[in-house]
Structures are given as structure tokens and as C-alpha cells.
matplotlib code that plots the C-alpha trace (Angstrom):
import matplotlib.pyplot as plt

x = [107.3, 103.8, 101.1, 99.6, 102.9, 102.9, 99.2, 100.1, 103.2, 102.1, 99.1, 101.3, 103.4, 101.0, 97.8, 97.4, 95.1, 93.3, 92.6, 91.2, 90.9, 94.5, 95.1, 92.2, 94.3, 97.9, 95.9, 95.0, 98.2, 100.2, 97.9, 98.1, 101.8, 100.6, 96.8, 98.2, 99.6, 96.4, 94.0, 96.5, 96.7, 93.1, 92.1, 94.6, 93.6, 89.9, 88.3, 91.2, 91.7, 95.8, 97.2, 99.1, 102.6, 102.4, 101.4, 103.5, 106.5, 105.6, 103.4, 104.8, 108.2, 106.5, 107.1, 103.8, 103.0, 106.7, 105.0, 102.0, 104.4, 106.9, 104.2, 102.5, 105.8, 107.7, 109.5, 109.4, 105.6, 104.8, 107.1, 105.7, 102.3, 103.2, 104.8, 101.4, 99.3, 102.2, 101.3, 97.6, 98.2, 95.7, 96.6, 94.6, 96.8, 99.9, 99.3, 98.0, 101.8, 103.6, 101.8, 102.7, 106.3, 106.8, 105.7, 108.5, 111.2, 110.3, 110.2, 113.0, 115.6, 113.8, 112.9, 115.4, 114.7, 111.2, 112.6, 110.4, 111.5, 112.0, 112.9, 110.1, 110.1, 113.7, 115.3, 114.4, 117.3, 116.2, 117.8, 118.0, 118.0, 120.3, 118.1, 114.1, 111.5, 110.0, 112.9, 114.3, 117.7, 118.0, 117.5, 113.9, 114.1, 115.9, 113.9, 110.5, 110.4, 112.1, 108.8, 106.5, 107.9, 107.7, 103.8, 103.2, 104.8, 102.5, 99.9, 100.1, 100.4, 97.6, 95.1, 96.3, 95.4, 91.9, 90.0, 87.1, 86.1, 86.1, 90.0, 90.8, 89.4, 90.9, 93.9, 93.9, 92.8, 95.2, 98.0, 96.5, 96.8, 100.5, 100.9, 99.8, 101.5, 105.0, 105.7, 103.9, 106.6, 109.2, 107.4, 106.2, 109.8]
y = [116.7, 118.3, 115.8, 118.3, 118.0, 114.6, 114.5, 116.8, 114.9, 111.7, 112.3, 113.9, 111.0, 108.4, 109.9, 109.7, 111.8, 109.2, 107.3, 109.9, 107.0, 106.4, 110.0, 109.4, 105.9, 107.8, 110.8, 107.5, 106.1, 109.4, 110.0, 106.4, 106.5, 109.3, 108.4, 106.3, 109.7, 111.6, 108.6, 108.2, 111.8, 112.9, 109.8, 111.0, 114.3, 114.5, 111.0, 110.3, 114.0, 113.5, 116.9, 117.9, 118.2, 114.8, 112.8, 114.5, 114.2, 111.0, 108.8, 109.7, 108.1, 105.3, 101.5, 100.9, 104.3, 104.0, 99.8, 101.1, 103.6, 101.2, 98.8, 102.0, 103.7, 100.6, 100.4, 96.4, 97.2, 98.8, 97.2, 93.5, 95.9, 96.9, 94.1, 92.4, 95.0, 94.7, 90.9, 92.1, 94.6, 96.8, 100.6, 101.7, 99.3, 100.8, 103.9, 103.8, 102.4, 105.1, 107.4, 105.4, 104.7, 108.1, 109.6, 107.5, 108.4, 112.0, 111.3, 109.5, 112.5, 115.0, 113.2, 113.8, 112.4, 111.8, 109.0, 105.5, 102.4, 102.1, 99.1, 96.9, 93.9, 93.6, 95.9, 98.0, 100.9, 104.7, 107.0, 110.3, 112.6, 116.0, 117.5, 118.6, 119.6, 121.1, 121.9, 125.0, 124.1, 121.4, 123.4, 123.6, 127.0, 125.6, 122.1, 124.2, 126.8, 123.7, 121.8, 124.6, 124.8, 120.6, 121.3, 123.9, 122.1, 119.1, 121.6, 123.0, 119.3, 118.4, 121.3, 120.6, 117.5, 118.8, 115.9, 118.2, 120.9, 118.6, 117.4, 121.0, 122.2, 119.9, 120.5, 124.2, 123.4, 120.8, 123.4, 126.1, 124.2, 122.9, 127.0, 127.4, 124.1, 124.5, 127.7, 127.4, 125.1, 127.6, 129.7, 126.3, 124.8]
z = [188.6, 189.6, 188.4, 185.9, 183.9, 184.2, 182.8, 179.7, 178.8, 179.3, 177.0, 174.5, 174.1, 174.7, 172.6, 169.0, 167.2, 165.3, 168.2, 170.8, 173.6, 173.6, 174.6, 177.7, 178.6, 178.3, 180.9, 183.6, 183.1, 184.1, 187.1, 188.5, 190.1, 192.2, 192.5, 196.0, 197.2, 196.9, 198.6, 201.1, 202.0, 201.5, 203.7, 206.2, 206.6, 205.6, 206.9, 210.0, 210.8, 211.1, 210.7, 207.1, 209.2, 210.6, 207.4, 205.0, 207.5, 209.1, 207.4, 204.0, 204.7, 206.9, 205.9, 204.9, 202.6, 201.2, 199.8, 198.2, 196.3, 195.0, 193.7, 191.7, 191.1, 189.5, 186.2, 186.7, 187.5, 184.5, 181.9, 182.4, 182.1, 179.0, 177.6, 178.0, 176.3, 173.2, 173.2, 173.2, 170.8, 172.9, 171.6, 175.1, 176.9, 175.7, 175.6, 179.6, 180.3, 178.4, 180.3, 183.6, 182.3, 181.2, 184.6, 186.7, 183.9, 184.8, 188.6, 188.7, 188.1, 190.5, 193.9, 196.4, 200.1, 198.7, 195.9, 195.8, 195.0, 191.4, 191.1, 193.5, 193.3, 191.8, 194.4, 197.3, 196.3, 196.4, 193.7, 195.9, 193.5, 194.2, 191.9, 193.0, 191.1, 194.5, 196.7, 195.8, 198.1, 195.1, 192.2, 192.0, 190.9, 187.9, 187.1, 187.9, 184.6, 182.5, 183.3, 182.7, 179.2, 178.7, 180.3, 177.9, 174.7, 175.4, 175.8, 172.8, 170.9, 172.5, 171.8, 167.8, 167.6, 167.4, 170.1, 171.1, 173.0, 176.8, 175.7, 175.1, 178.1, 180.2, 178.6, 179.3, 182.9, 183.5, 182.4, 184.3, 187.4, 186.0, 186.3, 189.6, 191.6, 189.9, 191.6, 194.9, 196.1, 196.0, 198.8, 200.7, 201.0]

ax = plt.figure().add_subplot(projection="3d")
ax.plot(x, y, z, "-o")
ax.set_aspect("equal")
plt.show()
């Protein structure tokens, strides 16, 4: 799923109206499992000067990138996470891991060769997905509306709850680049 979507939906089901900081802590939460992806990548290309073909066909299946994404994209991770912000009874806390936790249910379905480890530290197994939310030889053509409609639902919850003119703007923005990334795939792959 694009990481606008995941944004949206995670701050959907995360947020609560009364407590506008829980929807800011569900927003974090959803970007962190692919905040490694983006420092990775931008470091790569922008600071190391590695071209786009070799670290997205290389270095993104390399040992080392493939270990910094099973500590961020783990359900063991984020469950003894949020097991401790329960015991805390920290709202922020918990809604930060249902937007983390929520974002890896989501992946977890649509990542074919591109899967992470799940399951770190437990297990090192890959769930390849036959199903992409990218790939349009795996359906992506299918999976990518689908998600629009989830991005746009959560939009739409989100702009009622009424958290100010900045929330709603993001919101809007956020969507509007969920618009844009869900369909450029299709003519990339």
C-alpha cells in the first residue's frame, strides 16, 4: 500500500476526535514502517549518488537493507510496543502502534517479491504475496482503486472529525498525493 493510504487509514483508526494528539501519534506510527525506506533511498541517491536502478534493484533486497526493515516492519516489534503503552495506559502510545500495526496488516497482503520479515525476531519467513498493490502483473490494477476508496473513506472520517484547518489540509494533501502514487505504478511496472 502507497504510504499516503497508510497515513489516512492509520489515522482513522488510530485518532479520536476528542483527543486530537492521538490522531498526530496514529499519522507517525503509520509512516514509521516505511520511514527506513525513504532514509535509505534518499541517502542512496541524493548524498551517495547510487543510481535509482541499482538501489531499488540491488540494495533494496541486500542483507543489510532487508534488517533495518524487519526490525521496523515487525508485528513482534510493534505488539510488545503496544503492549507496553496498554500497561502505561498512554492514549498517544497506543494510538502510534495501531497506526504502526495497522500499516503491516495492510502490507502484509500486497508485497510480493518485495515482502519483509514479519515476523523478526521470532522468524525470518517472507510471505510473498501473489497479490501487489504496485505490480500490475499481480493484480495491482485491482488492489490499486480498492485502496483509493479505503484512502478516501478515512479521508472523509478524518475531515469530520472537525481537528482544524492544518489536520484538514494535510488530510486533503495526504489524499491528493494517495491519488497521484496509486496509479503511477501501473505505467512504472
Amino acid at each position: 500500500m502507497n504510504t499516503p493510504a497508510h497515513l489516512l487509514i492509520g489515522a482513522a483508526a488510530g485518532g479520536r476526535k476528542n483527543y486530537p494528539g492521538t490522531t498526530v501519534a496514529a499519522l507517525l506510527g503509520s509512516l514509521v514502517p516505511d520511514l527506513s525506506l525513504y532514509v535509505m533511498v534518499a541517502v542512496s541517491i541524493w548524498v551517495m549518488g547510487i543510481p535509482a536502478e541499482t538501489v531499488f534493484r540491488e540494495l533494496y533486497y541486500s542483507d543489510a537493507w532487508q534488517a533495518v526493515f524487519a526490525v521496523d516492519n515487525s508485528f513482534i516489534v510493534w505488539s510488545v510496543a503496544l503492549l507496553f503503552f496498554f500497561w502505561r495506559k498512554s492514549l498517544w502510545g497506543i494510538a502510534f502502534c495501531v497506526g504502526g500495526l495497522l500499516h503491516l496488516v495492510l502490507d502484509f497482503p500486497f508485497h510480493t517479491h518485495d515482502a519483509r520479515m514479519h515476523f523478526w525476531p521470532v522468524s525470518t519467513w517472507v510471505f510473498e504475496s501473489p497479490i501487489s498493490y504496485w505490480d500490475r502483473n499481480a493484480y495491482a490494477n485491482v488492489v490499486g482503486p480498492v485502496e483509493v476508496l479505503m484512502a478516501a473513506g478515512a479521508t472523509l472520517i478524518l475531515i469530520r472529525r472537525g481537528l482544524g484547518i492544518w489536520l484538514t489540509l494535510l488530510f486533503a494533501v495526504l489524499f491528493l498525493m494517495e491519488l497521484l502514487s496509486s496509479g503511477i505504478w501501473q505505467f512504472v511496472f
